[in-house]
N, C-alpha and C positions, 0 to 999 in steps of 0.2 A: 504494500500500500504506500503510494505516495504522500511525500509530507514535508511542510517545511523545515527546514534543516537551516537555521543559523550558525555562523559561523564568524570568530575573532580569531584575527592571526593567521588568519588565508593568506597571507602572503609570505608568511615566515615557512621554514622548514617543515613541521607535521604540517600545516596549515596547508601549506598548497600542495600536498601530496594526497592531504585527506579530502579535497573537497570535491581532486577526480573521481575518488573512490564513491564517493555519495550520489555525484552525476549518473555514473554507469550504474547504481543501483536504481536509477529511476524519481531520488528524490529531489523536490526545489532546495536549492542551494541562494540565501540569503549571504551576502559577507559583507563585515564592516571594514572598510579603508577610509584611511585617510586621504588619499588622492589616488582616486580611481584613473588615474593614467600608470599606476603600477601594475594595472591588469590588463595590460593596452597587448602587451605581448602574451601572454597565458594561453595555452590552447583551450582552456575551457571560460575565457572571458564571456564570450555570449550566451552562454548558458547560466549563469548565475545573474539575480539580482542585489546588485552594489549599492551600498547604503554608504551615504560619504559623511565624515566623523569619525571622531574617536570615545575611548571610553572617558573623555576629561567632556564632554558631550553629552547632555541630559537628555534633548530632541534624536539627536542620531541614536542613542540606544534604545530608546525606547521604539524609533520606528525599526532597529532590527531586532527588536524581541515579539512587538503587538502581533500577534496571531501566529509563532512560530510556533512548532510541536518540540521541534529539540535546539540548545543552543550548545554551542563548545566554545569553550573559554579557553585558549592556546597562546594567550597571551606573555608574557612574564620580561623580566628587567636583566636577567642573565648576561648583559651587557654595558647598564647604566653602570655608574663609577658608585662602589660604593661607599664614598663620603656624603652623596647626593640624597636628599629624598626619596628614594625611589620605593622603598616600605611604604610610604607614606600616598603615594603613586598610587600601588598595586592595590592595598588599600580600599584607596577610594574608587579604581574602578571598578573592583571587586564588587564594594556595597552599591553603585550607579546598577549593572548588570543585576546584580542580586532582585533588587527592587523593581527594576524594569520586567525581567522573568514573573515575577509573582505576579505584578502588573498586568504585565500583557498575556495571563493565560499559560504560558513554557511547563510544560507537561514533564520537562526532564534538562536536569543542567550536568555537562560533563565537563570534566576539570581535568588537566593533562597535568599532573607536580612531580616532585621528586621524593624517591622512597628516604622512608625518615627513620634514621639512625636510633632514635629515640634519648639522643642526650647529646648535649653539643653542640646544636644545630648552627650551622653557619646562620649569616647574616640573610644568605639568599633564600637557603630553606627554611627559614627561621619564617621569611618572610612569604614563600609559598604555602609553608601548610595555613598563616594565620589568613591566605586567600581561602584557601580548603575549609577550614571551620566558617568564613563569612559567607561563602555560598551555600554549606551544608545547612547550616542558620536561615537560610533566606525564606523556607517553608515551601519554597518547589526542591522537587527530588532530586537529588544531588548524588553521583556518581564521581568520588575525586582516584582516580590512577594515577597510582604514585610507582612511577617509572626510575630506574637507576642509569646508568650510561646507553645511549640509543647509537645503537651500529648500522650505519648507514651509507651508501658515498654521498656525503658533502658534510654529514653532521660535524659537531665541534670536536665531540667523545671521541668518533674514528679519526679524525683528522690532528687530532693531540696523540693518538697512539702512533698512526702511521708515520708523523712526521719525526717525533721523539727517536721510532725506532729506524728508520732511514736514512735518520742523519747522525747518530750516536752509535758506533761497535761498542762502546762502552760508555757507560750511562751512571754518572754518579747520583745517587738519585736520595732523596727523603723515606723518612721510613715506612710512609704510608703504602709504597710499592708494593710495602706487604698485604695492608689489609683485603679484609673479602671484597671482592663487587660480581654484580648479576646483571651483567649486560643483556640488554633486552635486541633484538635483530629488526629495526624501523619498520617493514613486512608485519611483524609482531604486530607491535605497539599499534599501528593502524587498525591489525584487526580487533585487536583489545575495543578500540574506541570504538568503529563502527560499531559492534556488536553491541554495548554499555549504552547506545541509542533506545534500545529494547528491553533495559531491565526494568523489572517489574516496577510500580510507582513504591510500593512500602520500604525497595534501596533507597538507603539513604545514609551514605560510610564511604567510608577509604576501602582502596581497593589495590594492595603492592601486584604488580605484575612485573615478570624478570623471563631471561629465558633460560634457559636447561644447565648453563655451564655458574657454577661459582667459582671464581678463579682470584688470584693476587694478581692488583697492576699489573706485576713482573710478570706475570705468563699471560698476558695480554698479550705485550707486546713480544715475548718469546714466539708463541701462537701465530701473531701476525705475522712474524718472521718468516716462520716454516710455510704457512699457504704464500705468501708473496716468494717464495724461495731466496730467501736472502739466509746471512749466517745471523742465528740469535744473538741479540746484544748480551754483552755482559754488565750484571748491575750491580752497583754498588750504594747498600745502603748507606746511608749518614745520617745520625741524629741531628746533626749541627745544620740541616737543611728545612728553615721555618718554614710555614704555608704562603707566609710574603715572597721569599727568599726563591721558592720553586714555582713559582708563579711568574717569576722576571726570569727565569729557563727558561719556562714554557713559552712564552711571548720572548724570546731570542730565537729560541731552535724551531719555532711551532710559525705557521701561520698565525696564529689564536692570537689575536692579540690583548693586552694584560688585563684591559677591563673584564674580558671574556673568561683570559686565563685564573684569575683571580677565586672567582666562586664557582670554577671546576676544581678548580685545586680544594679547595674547604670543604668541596665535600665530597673529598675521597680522605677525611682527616678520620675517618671512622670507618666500620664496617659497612657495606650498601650493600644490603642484602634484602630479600623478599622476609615479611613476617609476619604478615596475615597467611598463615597455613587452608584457608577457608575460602580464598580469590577463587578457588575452582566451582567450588558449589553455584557461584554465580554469574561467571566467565569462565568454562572449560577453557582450555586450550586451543589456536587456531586446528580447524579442521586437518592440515595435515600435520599435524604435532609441532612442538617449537622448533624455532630453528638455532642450531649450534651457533658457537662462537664463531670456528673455524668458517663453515658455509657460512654465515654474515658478513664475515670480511673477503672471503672469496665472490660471494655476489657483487660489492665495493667495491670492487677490483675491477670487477669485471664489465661492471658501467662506469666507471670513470675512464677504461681503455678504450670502450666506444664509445665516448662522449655524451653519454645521456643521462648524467646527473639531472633531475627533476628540478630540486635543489638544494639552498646549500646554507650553512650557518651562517655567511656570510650575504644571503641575497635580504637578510633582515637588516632593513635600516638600521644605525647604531642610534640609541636613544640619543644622544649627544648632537649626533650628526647636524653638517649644517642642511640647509635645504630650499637657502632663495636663489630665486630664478639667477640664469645670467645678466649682470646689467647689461642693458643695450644703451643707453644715453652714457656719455665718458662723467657729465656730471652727474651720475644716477644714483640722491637720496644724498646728495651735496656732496657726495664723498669721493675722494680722488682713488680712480681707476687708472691701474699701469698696465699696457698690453706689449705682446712680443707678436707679430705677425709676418708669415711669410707665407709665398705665392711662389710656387713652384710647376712648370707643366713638362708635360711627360706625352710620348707618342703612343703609350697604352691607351683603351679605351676605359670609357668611363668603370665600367663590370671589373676589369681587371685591378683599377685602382681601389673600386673599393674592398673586393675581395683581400687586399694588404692589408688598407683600414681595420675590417671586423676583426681582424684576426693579429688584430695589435696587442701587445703586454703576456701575459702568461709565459709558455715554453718560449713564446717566438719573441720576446720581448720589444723594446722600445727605438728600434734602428738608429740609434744613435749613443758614443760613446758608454756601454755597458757598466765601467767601472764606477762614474759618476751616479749612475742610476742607482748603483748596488751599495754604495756609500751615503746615499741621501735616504734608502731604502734601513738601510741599517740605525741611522741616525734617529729616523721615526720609531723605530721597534724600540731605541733605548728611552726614547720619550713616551714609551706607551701606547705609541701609533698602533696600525694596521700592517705596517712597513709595505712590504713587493711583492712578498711571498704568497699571497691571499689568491693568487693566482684567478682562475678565471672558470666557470662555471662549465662551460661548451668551448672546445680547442675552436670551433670555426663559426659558430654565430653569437651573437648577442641579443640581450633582449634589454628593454627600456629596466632600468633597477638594479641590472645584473650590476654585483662587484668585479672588478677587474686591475687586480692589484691594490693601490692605494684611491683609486677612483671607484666611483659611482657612476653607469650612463644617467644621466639628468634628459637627452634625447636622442632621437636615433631613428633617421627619416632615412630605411634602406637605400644604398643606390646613392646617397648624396651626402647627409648630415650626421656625425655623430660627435656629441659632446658630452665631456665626463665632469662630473665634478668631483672637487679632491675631498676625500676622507683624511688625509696626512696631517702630522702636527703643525698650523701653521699659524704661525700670528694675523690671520685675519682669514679672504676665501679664495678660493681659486677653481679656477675651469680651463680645459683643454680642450676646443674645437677644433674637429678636422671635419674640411666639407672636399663634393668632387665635382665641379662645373665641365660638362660637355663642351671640348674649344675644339675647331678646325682640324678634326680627325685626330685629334687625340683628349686628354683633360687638362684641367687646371685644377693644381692642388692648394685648397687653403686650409693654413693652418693658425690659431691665435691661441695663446697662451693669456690669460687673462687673473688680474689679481688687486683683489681689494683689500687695504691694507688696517688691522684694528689700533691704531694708536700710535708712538714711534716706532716700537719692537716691529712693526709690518713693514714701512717705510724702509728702515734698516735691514729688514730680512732681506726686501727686492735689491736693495743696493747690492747687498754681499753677493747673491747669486746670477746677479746682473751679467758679472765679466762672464759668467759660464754660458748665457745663453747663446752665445755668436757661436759655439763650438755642438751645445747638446740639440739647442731647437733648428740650426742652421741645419747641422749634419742627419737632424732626423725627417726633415723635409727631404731633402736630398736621397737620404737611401729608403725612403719610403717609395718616391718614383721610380728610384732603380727598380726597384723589389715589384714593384707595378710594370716595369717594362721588362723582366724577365720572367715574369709569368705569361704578359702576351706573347712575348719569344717560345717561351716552353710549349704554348695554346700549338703553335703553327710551326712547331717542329726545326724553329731556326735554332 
């Protein structure tokens, strides 16, 4: 039977994995965004109803709870800094949703958290379960899954193990390596959820789901080793390694960066293990039984080699993040705008140019001067950035959202336009546009570097890296056209 099915956090990681799954069961799919041009690329945009707001949004929640039968709440701060509010956040959109569900009729509310240690709780978990109790309170039936690390290709969990052990043979590590954890296989966890649509109305509890393997850290990433066939790292415990302390590892050696790394780390400070023994009576198991560690990370594998990451811990905004448009007036909002612009044309055709474009930063990196890149990339990771590594979602296309190193696309008009904006640490905003104009049988390539500066520290940043642009943005106009005129060479067999 068909039903509405709301939905928070479609655009994040389970979010937009769970909302195809709901589609091909036949249900309407309501989602809340806050700028429903993040669904512009989605394959399943036309098929849901987009409710635009957030949960700081009284009017917007309420028009995506009035008349829904199920909502999921997949929300969470797993990336805001936490000196910040962000308890204080989760909180209130907590009780907004809570109130709007009873409100508008919600037959059933599902909560995606993390499995609870039962002492200790980090600041993050601290702060998910106190969402879990304010929805369970809300007087609509409340189903919370409390999940421990999710193995998936693009998650945070896989992508902290993989990178850790790919780039470490020997790994000095905290003592936590030891504790238990019960990683769940993303396939799982999905079906956990859809299923928890259906429990009976008298559910009304926490509900731990994990999957078959209980293992330490250390044979995490041993485990990973032997299905990616690489040799297992060697690890070495240290007490002398605080949860601060491996956390600025993690965000060095890791894509993850520290805000992220931060409260993965905290809470692996304990066992994360399943401890409701009783989860099955009310969610058996998916139908063909769970799935291993090893097959989790081999499935991982094996969409990330053909490029069909869904997606990824990184296609989630950072709460932080900036997010105004590019200026287009030089005086725009009184504030002085410094650009770098060059115009470069090529005897490729326009397809061929942009085929270099999409397929800018990750493996194939930034066609220009690498060492600079990987120095400025580094710089950011020790200031807590995002740094280079964050790599890219799909090796050959892009979508409007998608992360792409230390960038964000802001837009991306196939065939001509694409513009990123920076995620890096920087004293004020910046954007990188590259467009492709059709000229006299071949293109014209423009490129503009763009930056707005917050105070002196801005002004001084552009001065400092001013001398470097005649060499990185000169050289990367230049070999972007090559790399455009030797793909049409390649086309036609010259």
């Amino acid at each position: 039977m068909s039903r509405i099915i709301a939905v928070t956090g479609a655009t994040g990681y389970i979010g937009g994995r769970l909302v195809p799954r709901l589609l091909a069961a036949g249900q309407q799919v309501r989602v809340l965004v806050r700028n429903p041009a993040k669904l512009r690329d989605v394959p399943w945009r036309d098929d849901v109803e987009a409710v635009t707001g957030s949960l700081e949004d009284p009017d917007a929640v309420r028009a995506l709870c009035d008349g829904a039968d199920v909502v999921y709440y997949l929300v969470h701060s797993m990336g805001a800094r936490a000196n910040g509010d962000f308890g204080e956040k989760e909180r209130a959109g907590a009780t907004a949703l809570a109130q709007a569900a009873a409100a508008g009729g919600v037959s059933r509310i599902v909560y995606l958290s993390g499995l609870n240690p039962g002492a200790k709780l980090s600041r993050h978990l601290k702060s998910r379960s106190e969402v879990g109790r304010i929805l369970l309170d809300s007087g609509v039936p409340t189903a919370v899954l409390q999940a421990g690390l999710v193995i998936g290709s693009g998650s945070a969990s896989f992508e902290m193990v993989r990178h850790l052990t790919d780039v470490l043979p020997v790994m000095p590590a905290p003592r936590w390596v030891l504790n238990r954890v019960q990683p769940i296989a993303v396939r799982d966890a999905l079906d956990y959820l859809e299923r928890a649509a259906d429990l009976p109305r008298e559910v009304n509890r926490t509900l731990d789901i994990g999957g078959p393997d209980v293992l330490t850290y250390g044979e995490m990433m041993r485990r990973y080793a032997l299905v990616a066939g690489m040799r297992a790292p060697l690890i070495l415990p240290l007490p002398v390694l605080t949860p601060w302390l491996a956390a600025q590892w993690v965000n060095l050696v890791t894509p993850i960066p520290r805000a992220l790394a931060i409260p993965l780390v905290e809470s692996l400070q304990n066992d994360c293990v399943v401890r409701d023994a009783d989860t099955a009576d009310f969610l058996p198991p998916p139908a063909g039984g769970l799935t291993s560690y090893e097959r989790a990370v081999e499935l991982a594998l094996a969409k990330i080699a053909r490029g069909e990451v869904e997606t990824t811990w990184a296609g989630s905004t950072a709460v932080d993040a900036p997010s105004d448009p590019l200026p287009s007036d030089p005086n725009w909002a009184g504030s002085r705008v410094f650009t770098d612009s060059r115009t470069q044309f090529t005897t490729a055709p326009p397809d061929d140019l942009w085929e270099v474009i999409q397929g800018i930063g990750g493996e194939n990196g930034w066609y220009s001067f690498p060492l600079a890149w990987a120095v400025r990339g580094w710089i950011d990771k020790l200031a807590g950035g995002v740094g280079l590594r964050r790599g890219r979602r799909d090796p050959r296309r892009l979508q409007l959202g998608d992360a792409l190193d230390w960038w964000r696309v802001e837009a991306l008009e196939p065939g001509r336009l694409l513009r990123l904006r920076a995620e890096m640490r920087v004293p004020g905003r910046a954007w990188l546009e590259l467009s492709v104009v059709p000229r006299g049988g071949g293109s014209l390539y423009f490129q503009r570097a763009v930056f707005v500066p917050r105070g002196l520290a801005g002004r001084l940043y552009w001065a400092a890296v001013l001398p470097f642009h005649g060499v990185v943005f000169k050289g990367m106009a230049a070999r972007i056209t090559a790399a455009a005129a030797a793909v049409k060479a390649h086309r036609f067999g010259v």
